[in-house]
C-alpha positions as CSV (number, residue, x, y, z in Angstrom):
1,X,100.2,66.3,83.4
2,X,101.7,65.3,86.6
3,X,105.3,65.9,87.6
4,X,107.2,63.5,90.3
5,X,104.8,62.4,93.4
6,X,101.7,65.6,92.4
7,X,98.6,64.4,91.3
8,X,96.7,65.7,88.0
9,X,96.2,69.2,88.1
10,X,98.6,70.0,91.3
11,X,100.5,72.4,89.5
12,X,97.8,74.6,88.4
13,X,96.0,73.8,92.1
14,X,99.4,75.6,93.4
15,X,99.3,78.6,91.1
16,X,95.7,79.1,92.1
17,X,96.4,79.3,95.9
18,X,99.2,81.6,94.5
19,X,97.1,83.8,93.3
20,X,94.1,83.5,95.7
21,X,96.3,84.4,98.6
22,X,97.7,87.1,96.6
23,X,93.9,88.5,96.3
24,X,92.9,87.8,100.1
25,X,96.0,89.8,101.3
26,X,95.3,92.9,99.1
27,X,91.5,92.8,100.5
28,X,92.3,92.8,103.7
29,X,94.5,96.0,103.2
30,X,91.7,97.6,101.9
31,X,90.7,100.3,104.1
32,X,86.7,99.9,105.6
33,X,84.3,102.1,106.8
34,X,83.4,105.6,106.0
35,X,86.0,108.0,103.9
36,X,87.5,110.7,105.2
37,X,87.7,113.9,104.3
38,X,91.5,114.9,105.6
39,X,94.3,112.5,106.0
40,X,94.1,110.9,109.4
41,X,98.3,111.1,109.6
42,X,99.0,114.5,108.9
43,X,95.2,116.3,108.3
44,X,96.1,117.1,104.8
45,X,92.7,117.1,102.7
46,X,91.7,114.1,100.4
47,X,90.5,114.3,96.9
48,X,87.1,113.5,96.3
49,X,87.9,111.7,93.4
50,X,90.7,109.3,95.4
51,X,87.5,108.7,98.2
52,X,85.3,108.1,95.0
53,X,87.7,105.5,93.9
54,X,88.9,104.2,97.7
55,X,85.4,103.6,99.5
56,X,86.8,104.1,103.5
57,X,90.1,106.1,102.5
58,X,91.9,107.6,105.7
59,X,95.4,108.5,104.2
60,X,95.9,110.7,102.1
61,X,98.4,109.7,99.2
62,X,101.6,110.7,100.2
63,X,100.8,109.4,104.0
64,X,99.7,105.7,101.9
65,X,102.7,106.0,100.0
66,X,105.1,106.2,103.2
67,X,103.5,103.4,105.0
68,X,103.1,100.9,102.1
69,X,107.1,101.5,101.6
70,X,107.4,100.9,105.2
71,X,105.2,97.7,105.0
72,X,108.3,96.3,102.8
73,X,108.1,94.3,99.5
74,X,106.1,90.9,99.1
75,X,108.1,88.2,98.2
76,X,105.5,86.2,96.4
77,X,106.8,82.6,97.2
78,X,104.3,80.2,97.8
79,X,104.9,77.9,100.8
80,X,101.8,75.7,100.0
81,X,103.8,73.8,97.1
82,X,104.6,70.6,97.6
83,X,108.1,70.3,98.7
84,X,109.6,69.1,95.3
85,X,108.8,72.5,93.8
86,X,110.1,74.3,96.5
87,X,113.8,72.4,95.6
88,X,113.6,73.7,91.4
């Protein structure tokens, strides 16, 4: 069903790049390369089970904790919509 000026299926096109963007920036957080075995911030020792489960994990989790408060909250909003849904 198509709402004002958006083509069939626009809406759920919208909540797909949503979600898809949602999924690219979390992968790209994702750390790469080869686990450490102490936190590269303050040397404290990493659980094997936390590299088990993080392939490429440099911080331990207090040191991950601090910087994703410091990275600040997501707001979500998608600025792809069209600009009709941007008005609701």
């Amino acid at each position: 069903m198509a709402t004002g000026w958006a083509g069939d299926g626009a809406v759920q096109d919208q909540i797909d790049a949503t979600v898809q963007d949602g999924v690219s920036r979390v992968q790209s957080r994702l750390p790469q390369g080869t686990a450490l075995t102490h936190c590269e911030q303050c040397g404290a020792p990493i659980p094997e089970a936390r590299r088990a489960a993080i392939p490429g994990v440099r911080l331990c989790v207090e040191c991950q904790e601090a910087q994703d408060r410091r990275a600040g909250p997501f707001s979500g909003y998608n600025r792809r919509g069209s600009k009709d849904s941007q008005l609701r």
